[in-house]
C-alpha positions as protocol buffer text, in pm:
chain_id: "A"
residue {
  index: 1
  type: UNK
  ca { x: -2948 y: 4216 z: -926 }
}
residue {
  index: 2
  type: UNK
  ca { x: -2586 y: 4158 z: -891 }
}
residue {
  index: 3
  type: UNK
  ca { x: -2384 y: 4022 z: -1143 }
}
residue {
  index: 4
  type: UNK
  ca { x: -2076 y: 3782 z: -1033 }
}
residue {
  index: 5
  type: UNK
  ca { x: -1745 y: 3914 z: -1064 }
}
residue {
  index: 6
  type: UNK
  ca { x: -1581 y: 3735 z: -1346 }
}
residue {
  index: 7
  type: UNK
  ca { x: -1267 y: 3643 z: -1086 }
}
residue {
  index: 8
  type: UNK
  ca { x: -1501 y: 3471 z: -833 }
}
residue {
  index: 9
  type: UNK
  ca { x: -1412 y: 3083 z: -719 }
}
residue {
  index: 10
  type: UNK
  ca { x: -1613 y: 2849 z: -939 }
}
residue {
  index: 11
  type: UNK
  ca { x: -1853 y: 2694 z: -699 }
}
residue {
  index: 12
  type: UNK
  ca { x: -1760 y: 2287 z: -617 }
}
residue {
  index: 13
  type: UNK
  ca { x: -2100 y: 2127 z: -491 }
}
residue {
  index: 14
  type: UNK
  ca { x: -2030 y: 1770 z: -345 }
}
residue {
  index: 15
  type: UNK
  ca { x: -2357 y: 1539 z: -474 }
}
residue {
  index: 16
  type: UNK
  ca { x: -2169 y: 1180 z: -324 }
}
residue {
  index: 17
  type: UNK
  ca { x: -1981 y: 1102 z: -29 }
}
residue {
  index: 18
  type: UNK
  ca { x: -1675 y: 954 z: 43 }
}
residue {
  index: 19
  type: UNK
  ca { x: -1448 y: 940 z: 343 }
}
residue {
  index: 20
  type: UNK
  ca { x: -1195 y: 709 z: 540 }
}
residue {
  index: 21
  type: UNK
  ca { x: -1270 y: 544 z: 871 }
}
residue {
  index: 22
  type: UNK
  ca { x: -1007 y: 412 z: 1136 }
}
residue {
  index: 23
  type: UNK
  ca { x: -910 y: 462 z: 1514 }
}
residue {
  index: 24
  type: UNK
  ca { x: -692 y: 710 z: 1523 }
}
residue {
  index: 25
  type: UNK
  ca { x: -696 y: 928 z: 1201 }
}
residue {
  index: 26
  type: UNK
  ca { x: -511 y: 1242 z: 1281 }
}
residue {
  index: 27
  type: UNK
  ca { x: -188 y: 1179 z: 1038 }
}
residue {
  index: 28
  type: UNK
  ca { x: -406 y: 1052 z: 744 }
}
residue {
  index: 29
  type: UNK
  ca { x: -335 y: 1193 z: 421 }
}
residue {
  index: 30
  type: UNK
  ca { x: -584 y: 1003 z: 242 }
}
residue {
  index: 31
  type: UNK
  ca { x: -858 y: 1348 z: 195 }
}
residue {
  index: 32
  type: UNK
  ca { x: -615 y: 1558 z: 94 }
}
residue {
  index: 33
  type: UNK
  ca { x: -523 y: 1261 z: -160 }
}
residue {
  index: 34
  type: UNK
  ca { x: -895 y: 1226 z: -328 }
}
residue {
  index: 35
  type: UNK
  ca { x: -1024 y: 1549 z: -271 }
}
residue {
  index: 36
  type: UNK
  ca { x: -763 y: 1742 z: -439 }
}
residue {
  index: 37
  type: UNK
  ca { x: -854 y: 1426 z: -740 }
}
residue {
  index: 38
  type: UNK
  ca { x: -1181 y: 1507 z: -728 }
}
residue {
  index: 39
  type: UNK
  ca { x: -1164 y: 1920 z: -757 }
}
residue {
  index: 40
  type: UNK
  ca { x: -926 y: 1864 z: -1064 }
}
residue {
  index: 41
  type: UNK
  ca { x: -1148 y: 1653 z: -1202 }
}
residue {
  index: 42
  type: UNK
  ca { x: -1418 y: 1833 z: -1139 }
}
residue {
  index: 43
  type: UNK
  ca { x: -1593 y: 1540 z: -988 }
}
residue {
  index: 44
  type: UNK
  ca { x: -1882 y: 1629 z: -743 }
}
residue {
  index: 45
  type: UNK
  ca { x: -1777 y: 1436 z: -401 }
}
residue {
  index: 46
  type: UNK
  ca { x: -1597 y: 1564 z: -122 }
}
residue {
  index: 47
  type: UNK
  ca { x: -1371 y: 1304 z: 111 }
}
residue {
  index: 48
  type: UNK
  ca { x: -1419 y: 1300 z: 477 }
}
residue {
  index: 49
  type: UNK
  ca { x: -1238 y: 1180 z: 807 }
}
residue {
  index: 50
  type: UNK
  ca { x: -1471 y: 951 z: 994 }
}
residue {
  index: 51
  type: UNK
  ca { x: -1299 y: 861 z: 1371 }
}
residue {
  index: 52
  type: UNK
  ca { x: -1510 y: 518 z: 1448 }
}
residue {
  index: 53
  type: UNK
  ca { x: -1402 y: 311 z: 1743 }
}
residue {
  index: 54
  type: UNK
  ca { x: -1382 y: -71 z: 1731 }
}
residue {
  index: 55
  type: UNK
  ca { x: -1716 y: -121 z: 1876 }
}
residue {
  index: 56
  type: UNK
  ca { x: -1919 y: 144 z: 1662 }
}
residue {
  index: 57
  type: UNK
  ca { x: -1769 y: -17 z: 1346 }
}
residue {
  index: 58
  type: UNK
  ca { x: -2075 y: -266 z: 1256 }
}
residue {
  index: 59
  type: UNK
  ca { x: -2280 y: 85 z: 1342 }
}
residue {
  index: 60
  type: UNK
  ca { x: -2052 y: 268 z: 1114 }
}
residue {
  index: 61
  type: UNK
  ca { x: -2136 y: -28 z: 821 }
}
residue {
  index: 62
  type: UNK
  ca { x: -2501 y: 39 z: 867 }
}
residue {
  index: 63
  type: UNK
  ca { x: -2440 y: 450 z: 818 }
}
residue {
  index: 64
  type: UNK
  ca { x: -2283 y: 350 z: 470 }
}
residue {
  index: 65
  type: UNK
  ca { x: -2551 y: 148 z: 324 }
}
residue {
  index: 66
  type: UNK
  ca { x: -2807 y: 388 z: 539 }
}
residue {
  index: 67
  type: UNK
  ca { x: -2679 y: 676 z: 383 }
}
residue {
  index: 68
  type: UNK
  ca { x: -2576 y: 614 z: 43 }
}
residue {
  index: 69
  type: UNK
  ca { x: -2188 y: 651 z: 112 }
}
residue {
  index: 70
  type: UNK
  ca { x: -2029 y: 609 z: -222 }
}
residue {
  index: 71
  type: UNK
  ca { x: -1705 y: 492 z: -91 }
}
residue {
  index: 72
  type: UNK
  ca { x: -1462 y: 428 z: 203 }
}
residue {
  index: 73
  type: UNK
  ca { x: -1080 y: 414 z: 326 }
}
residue {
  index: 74
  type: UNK
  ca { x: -1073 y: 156 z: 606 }
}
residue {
  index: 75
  type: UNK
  ca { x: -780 y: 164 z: 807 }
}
residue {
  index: 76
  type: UNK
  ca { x: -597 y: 63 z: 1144 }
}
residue {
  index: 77
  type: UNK
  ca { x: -759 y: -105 z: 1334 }
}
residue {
  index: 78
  type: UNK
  ca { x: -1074 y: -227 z: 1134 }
}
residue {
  index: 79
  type: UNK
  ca { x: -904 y: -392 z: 815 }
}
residue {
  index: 80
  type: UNK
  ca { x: -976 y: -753 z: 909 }
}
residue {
  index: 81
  type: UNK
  ca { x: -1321 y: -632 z: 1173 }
}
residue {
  index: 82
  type: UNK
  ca { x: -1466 y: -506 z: 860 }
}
residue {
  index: 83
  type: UNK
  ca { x: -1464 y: -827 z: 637 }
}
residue {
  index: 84
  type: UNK
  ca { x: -1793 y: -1050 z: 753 }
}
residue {
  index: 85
  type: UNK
  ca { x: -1997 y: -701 z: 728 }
}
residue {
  index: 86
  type: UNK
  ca { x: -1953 y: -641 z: 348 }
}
residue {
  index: 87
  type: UNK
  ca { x: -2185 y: -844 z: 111 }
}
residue {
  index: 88
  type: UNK
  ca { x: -1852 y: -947 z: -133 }
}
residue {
  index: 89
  type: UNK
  ca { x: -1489 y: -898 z: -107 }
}
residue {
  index: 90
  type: UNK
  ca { x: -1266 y: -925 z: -319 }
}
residue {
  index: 91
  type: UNK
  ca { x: -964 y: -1232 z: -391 }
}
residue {
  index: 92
  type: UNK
  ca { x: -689 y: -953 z: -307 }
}
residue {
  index: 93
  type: UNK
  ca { x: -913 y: -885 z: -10 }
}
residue {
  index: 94
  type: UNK
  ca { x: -970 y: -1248 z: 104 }
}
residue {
  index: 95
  type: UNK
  ca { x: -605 y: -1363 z: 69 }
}
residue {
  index: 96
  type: UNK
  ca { x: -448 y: -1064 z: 191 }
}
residue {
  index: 97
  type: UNK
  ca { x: -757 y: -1149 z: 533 }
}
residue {
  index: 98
  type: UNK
  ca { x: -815 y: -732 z: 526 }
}
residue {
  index: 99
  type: UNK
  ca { x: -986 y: -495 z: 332 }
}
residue {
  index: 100
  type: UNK
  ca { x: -911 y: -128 z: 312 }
}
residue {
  index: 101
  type: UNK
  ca { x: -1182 y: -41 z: 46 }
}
residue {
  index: 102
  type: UNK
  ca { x: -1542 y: -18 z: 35 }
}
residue {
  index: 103
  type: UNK
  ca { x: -1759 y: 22 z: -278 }
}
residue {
  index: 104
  type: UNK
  ca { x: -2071 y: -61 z: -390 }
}
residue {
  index: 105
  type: UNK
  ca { x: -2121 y: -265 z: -721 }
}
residue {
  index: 106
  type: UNK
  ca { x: -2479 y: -219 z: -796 }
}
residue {
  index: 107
  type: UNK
  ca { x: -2654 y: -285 z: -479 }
}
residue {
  index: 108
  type: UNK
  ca { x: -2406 y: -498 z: -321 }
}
residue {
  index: 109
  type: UNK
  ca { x: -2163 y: -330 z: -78 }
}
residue {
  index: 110
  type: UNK
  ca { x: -1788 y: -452 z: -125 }
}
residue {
  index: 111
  type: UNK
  ca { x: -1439 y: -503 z: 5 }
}
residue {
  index: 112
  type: UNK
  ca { x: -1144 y: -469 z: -164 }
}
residue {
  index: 113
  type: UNK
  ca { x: -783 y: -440 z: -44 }
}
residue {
  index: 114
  type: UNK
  ca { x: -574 y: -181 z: -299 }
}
residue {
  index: 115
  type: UNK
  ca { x: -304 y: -244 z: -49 }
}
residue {
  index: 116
  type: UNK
  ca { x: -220 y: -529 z: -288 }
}
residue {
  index: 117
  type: UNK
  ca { x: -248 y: -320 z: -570 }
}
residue {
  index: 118
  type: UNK
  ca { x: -67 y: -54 z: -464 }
}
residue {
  index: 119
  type: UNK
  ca { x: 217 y: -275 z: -368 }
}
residue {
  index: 120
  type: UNK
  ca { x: 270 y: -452 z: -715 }
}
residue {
  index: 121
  type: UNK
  ca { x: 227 y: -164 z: -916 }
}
residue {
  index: 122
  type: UNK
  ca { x: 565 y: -58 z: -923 }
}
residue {
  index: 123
  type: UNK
  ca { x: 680 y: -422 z: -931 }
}
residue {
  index: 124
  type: UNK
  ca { x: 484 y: -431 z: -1299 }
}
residue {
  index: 125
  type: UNK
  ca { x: 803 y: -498 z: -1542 }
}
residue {
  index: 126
  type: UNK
  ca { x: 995 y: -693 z: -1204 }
}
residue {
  index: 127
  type: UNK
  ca { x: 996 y: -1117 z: -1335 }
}
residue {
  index: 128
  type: UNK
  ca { x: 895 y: -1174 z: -965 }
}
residue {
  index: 129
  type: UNK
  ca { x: 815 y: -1534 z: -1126 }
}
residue {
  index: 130
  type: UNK
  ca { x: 1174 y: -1602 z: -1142 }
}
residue {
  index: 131
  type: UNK
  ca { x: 1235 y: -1366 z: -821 }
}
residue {
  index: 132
  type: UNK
  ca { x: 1324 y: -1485 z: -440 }
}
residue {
  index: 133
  type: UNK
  ca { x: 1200 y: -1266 z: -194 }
}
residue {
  index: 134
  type: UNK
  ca { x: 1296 y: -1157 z: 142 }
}
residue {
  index: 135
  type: UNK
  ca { x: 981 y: -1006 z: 316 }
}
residue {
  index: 136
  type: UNK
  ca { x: 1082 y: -821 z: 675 }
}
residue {
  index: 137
  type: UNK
  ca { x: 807 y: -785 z: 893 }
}
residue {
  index: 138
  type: UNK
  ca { x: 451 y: -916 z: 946 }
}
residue {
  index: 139
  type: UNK
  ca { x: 206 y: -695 z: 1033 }
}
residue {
  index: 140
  type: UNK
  ca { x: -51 y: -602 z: 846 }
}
residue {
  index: 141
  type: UNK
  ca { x: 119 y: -456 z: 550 }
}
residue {
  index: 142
  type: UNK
  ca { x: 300 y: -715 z: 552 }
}
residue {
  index: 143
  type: UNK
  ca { x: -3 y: -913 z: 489 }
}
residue {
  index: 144
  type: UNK
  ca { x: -73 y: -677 z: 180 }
}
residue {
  index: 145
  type: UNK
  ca { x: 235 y: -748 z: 10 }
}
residue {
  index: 146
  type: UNK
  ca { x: 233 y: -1144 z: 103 }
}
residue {
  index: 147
  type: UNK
  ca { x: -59 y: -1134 z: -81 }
}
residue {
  index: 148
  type: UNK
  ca { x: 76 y: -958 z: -372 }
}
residue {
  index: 149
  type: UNK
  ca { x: 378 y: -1180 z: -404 }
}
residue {
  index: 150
  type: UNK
  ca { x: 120 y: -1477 z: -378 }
}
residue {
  index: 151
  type: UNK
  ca { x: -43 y: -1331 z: -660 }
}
residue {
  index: 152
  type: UNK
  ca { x: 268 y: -1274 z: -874 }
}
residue {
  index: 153
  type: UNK
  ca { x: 361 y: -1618 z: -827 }
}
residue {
  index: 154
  type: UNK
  ca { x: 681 y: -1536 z: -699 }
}
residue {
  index: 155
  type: UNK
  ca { x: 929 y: -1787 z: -682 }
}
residue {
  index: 156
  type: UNK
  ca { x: 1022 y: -1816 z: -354 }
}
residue {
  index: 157
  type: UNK
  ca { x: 940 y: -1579 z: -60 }
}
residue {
  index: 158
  type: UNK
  ca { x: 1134 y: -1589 z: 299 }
}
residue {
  index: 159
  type: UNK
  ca { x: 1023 y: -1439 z: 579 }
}
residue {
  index: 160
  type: UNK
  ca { x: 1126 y: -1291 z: 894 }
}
residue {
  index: 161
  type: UNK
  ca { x: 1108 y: -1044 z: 1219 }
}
residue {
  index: 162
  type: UNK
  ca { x: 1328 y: -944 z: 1489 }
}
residue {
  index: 163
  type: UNK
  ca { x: 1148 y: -1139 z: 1760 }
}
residue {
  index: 164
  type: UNK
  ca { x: 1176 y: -1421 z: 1564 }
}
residue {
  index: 165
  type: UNK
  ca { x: 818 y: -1580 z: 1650 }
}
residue {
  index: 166
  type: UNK
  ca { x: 542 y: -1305 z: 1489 }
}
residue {
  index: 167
  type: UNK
  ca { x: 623 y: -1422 z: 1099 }
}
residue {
  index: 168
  type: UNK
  ca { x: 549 y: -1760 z: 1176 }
}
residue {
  index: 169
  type: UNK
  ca { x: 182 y: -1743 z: 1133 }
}
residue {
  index: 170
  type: UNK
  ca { x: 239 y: -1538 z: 840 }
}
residue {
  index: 171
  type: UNK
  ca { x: 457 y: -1772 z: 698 }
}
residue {
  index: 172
  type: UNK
  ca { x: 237 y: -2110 z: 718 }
}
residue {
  index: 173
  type: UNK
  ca { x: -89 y: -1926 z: 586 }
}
residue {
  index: 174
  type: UNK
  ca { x: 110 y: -1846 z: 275 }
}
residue {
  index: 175
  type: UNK
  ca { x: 364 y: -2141 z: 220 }
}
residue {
  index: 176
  type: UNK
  ca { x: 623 y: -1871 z: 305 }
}
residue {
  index: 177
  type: UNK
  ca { x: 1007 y: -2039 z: 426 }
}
residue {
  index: 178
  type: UNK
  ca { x: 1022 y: -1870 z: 792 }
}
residue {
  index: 179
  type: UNK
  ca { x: 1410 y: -1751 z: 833 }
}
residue {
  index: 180
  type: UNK
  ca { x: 1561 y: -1621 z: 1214 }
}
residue {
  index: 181
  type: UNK
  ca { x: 1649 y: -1280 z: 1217 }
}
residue {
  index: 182
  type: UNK
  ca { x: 2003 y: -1347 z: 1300 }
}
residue {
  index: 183
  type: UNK
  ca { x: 1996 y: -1526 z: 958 }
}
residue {
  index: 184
  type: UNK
  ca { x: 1835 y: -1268 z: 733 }
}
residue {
  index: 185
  type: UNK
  ca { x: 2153 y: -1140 z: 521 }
}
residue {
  index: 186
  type: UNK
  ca { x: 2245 y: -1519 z: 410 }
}
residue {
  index: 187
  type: UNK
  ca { x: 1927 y: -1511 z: 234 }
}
residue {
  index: 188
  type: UNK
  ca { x: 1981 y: -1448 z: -149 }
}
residue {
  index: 189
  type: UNK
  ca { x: 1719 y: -1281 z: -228 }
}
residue {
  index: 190
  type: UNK
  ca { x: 1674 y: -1042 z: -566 }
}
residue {
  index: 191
  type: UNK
  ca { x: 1345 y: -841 z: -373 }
}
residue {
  index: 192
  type: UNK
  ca { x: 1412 y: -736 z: -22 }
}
residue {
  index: 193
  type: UNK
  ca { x: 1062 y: -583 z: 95 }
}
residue {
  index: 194
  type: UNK
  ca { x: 1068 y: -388 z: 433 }
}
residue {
  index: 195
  type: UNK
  ca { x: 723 y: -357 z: 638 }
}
residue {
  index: 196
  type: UNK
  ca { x: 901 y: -255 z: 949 }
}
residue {
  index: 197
  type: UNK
  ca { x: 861 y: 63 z: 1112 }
}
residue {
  index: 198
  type: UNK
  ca { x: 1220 y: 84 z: 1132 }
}
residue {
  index: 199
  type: UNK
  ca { x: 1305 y: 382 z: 934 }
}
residue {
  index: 200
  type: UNK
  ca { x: 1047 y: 589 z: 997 }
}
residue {
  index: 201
  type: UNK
  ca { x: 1081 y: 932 z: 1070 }
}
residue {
  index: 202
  type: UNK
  ca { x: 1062 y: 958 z: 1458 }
}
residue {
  index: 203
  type: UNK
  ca { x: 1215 y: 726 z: 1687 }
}
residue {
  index: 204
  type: UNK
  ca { x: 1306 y: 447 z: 1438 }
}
residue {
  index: 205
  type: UNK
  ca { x: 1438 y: 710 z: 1143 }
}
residue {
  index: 206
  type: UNK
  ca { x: 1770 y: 640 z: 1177 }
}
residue {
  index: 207
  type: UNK
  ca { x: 1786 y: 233 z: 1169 }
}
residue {
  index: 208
  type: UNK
  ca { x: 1740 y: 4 z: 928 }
}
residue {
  index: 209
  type: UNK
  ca { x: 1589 y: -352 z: 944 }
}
residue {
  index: 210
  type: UNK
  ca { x: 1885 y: -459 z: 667 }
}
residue {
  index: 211
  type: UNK
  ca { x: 2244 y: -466 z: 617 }
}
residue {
  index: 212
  type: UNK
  ca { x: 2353 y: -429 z: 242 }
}
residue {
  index: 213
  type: UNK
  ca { x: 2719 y: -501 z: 333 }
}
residue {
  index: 214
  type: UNK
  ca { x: 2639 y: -838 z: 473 }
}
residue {
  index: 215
  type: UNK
  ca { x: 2383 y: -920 z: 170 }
}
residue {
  index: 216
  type: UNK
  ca { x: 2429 y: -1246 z: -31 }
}
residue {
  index: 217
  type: UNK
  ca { x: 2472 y: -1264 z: -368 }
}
residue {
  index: 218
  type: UNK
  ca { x: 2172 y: -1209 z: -549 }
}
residue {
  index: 219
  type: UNK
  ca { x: 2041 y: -1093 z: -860 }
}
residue {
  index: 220
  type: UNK
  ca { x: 1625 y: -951 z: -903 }
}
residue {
  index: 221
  type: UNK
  ca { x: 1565 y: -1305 z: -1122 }
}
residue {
  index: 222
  type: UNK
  ca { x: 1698 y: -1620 z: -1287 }
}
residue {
  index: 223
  type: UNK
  ca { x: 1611 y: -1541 z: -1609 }
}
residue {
  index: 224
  type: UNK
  ca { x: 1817 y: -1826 z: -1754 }
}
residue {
  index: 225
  type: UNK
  ca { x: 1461 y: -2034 z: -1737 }
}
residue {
  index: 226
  type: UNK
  ca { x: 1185 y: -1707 z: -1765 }
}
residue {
  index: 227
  type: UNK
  ca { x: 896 y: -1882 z: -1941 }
}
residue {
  index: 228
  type: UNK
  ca { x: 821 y: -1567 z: -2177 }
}
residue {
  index: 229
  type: UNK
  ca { x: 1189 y: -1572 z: -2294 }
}
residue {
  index: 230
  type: UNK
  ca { x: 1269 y: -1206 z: -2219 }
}
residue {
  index: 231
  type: UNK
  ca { x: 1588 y: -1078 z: -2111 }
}
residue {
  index: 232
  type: UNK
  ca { x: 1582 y: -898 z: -1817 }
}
residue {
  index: 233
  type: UNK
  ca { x: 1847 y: -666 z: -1681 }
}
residue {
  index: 234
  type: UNK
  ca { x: 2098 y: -795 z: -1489 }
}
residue {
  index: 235
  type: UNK
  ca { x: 2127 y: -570 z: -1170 }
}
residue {
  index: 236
  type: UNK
  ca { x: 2172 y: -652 z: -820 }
}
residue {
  index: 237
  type: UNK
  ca { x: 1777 y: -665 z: -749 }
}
residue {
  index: 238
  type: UNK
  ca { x: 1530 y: -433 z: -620 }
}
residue {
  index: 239
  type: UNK
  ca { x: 1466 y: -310 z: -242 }
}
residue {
  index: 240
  type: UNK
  ca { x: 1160 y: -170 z: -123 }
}
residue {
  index: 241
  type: UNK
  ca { x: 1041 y: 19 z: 191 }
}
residue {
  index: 242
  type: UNK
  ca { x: 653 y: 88 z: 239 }
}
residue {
  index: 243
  type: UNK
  ca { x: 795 y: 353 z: 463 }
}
residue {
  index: 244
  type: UNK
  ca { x: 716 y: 634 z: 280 }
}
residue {
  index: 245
  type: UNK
  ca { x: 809 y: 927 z: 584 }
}
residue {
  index: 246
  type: UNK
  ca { x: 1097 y: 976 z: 462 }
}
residue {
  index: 247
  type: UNK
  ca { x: 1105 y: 957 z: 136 }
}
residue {
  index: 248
  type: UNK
  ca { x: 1466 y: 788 z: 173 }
}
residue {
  index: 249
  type: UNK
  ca { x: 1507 y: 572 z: 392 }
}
residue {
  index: 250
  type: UNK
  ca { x: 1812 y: 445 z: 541 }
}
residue {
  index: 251
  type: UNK
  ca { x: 1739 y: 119 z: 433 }
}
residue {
  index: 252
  type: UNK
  ca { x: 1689 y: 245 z: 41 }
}
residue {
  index: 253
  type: UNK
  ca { x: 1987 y: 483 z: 106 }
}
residue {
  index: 254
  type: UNK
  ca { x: 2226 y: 161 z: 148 }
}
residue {
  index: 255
  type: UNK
  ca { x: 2022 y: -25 z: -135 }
}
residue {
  index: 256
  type: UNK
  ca { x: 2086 y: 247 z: -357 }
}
residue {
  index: 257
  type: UNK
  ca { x: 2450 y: 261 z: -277 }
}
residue {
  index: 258
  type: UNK
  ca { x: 2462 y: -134 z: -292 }
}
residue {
  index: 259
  type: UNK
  ca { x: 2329 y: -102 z: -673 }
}
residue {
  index: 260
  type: UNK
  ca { x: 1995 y: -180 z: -608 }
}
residue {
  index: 261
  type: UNK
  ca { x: 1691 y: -64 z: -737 }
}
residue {
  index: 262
  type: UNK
  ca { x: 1495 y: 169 z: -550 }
}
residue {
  index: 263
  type: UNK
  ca { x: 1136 y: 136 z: -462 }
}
residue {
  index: 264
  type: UNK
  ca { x: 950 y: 373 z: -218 }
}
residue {
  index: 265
  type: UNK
  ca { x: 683 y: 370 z: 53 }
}
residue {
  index: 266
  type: UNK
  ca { x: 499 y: 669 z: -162 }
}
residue {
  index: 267
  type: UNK
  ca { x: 492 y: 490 z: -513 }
}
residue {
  index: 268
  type: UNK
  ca { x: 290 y: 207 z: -259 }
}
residue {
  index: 269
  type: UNK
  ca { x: 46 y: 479 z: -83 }
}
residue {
  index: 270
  type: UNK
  ca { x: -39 y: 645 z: -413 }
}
residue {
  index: 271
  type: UNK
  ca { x: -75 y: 350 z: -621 }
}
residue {
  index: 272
  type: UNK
  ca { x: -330 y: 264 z: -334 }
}
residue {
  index: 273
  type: UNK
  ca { x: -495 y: 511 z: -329 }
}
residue {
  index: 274
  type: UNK
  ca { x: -525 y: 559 z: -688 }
}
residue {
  index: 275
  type: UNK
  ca { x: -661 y: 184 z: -734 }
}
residue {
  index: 276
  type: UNK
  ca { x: -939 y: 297 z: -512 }
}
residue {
  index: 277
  type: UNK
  ca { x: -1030 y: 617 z: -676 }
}
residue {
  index: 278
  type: UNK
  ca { x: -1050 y: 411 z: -1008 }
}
residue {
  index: 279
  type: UNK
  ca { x: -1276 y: 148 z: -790 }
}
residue {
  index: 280
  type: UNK
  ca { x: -1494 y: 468 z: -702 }
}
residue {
  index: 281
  type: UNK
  ca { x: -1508 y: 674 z: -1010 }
}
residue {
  index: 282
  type: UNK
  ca { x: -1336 y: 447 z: -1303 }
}
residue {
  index: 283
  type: UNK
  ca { x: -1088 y: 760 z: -1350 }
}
residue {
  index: 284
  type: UNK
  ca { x: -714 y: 743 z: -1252 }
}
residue {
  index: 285
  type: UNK
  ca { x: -579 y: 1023 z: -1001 }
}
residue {
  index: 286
  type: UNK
  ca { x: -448 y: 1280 z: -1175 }
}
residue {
  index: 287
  type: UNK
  ca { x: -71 y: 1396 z: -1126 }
}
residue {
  index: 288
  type: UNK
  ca { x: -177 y: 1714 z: -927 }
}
residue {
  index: 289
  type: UNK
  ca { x: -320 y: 1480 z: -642 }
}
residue {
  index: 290
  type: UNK
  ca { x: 68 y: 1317 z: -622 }
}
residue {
  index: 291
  type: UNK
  ca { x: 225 y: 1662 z: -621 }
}
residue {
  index: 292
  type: UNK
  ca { x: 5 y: 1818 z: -359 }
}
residue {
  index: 293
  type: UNK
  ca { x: 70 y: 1482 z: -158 }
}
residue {
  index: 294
  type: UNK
  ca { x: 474 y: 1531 z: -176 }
}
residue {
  index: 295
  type: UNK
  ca { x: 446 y: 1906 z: -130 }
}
residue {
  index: 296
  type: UNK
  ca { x: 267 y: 1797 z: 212 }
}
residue {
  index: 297
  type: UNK
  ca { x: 515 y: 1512 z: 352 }
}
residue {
  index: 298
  type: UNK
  ca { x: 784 y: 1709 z: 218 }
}
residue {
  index: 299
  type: UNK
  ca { x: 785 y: 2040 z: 114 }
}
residue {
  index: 300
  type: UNK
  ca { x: 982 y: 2184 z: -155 }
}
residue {
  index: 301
  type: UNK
  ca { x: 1276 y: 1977 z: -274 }
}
């Protein structure tokens, strides 16, 4: 018999399944996200890439509860498809119309959508009670994060795109004041949220759907009538791009320069992605699964 060499790879034996589903899925991230949390961990799963067309997705649904998946990623294009085949979603999931999680509780298979999560989290200390809010964009992210601010019971939420007719669905569902593009920098907003592609590295890297310079006055809350009596800092408010390829933006580039706080598209991904590892396994990511996500996007730095 042969003994083991004392310098061999521990063995990692997956016992559950996990994976993310959507249509295409080449540029995901998400596996080397969870996998890299479960190995440190030393959980027993292993995260997959499952390509599912629209019209295999109900098939796809059946596979899960079929074969025991313990959890999903759902992205483009089956975020809203995949609601009326779960048994439960959740309120995030219902207001936000999406879901980008599956998990079972028990027996029941359900929805949620961290997208919410994962946008808010960084907002955690923001007042956004006594906050205006500028949202640009309405897609489906930007459906995320109107739910979030909907949540938050932010003051008072604006919204607008550049052709100046897709927000205003977006903006009657959530009570949301529609605002013309051409009218965007009058708005004086404290939280100026970007769900535009503009930005993003490619074609659209080196525009930005804001101008800083032409920004109205506007400070990230009254806190002159906060109903827990804090004092909050007074700063010129907080931007935020869900853009997270590059990590900079221009649009957080000018922010920053304009004195406002900075929040990036990669606090949102991970803090998604962490709210559904905790959904899966009730354990946080651990810091090794953000570092091996930067070194990917970005290399050394």
């Amino acid at each position: 018999m042969h003994s083991i060499p004392r310098y061999a790879p521990k063995l990692f034996l997956p016992a559950d399944l996990y994976g993310v589903t959507g249509w295409p899925l080449a540029q995901s991230l998400s596996p080397l996200l969870h996998n890299t949390g479960f190995q440190t961990l030393d959980i027993p799963a292993v995260y997959l890439r499952w390509e599912v067309p629209p019209e295999r997705l109900p098939a796809f649904v059946d596979s899960v509860r079929l074969l025991g998946i313990r959890g999903c990623s759902v992205t483009i294009p089956h975020k809203m498809a995949l609601l009326p085949l779960l048994d439960r979603i959740s309120e995030q999931a219902e207001l936000a119309g999406a879901a980008n999680t599956i998990y079972w509780d028990g027996q029941t298979l359900c929805g949620d959508n961290t997208d919410v999560s994962g946008f808010l989290t960084p907002l955690a200390d923001a007042p956004l009670e006594n906050t205006d809010a500028l949202l640009l964009g309405a897609g489906g992210a930007a459906h995320a994060v109107a739910a979030g601010l909907r949540l938050r019971r932010c003051r008072k939420v604006f919204v607008t795109t550049p052709s100046n007719r897709s927000h205003l669905p977006l903006a009657e569902r959530f009570g949301f004041t529609p605002v013309p593009w051409e009218q965007r920098h009058d708005v004086p907003a404290g939280l100026i949220i970007n769900t535009t592609p503009l930005g993003m590295r490619g074609k659209h890297e080196g525009e930005s759907p804001y101008d800083f310079s032409l920004s109205a006055t506007a400070h990230v809350a009254d806190t002159t009538n906060a109903a827990d009596g804090k004092a909050y800092a007074d700063t010129a408010g907080i931007a935020y791009d869900i853009v997270y390829n590059p990590l900079e933006t221009r649009f957080l580039r000018e922010a920053r320069r304009a004195g406002r706080r900075c929040v990036t598209g990669l606090d949102m991904f991970f803090g998604q992605g962490d709210a559904q590892f905790r959904l899966w396994t009730g354990r946080s990511l651990p810091p090794e699964a953000r570092q091996n996500l930067e070194k990917a996007l970005y290399g050394a730095r």
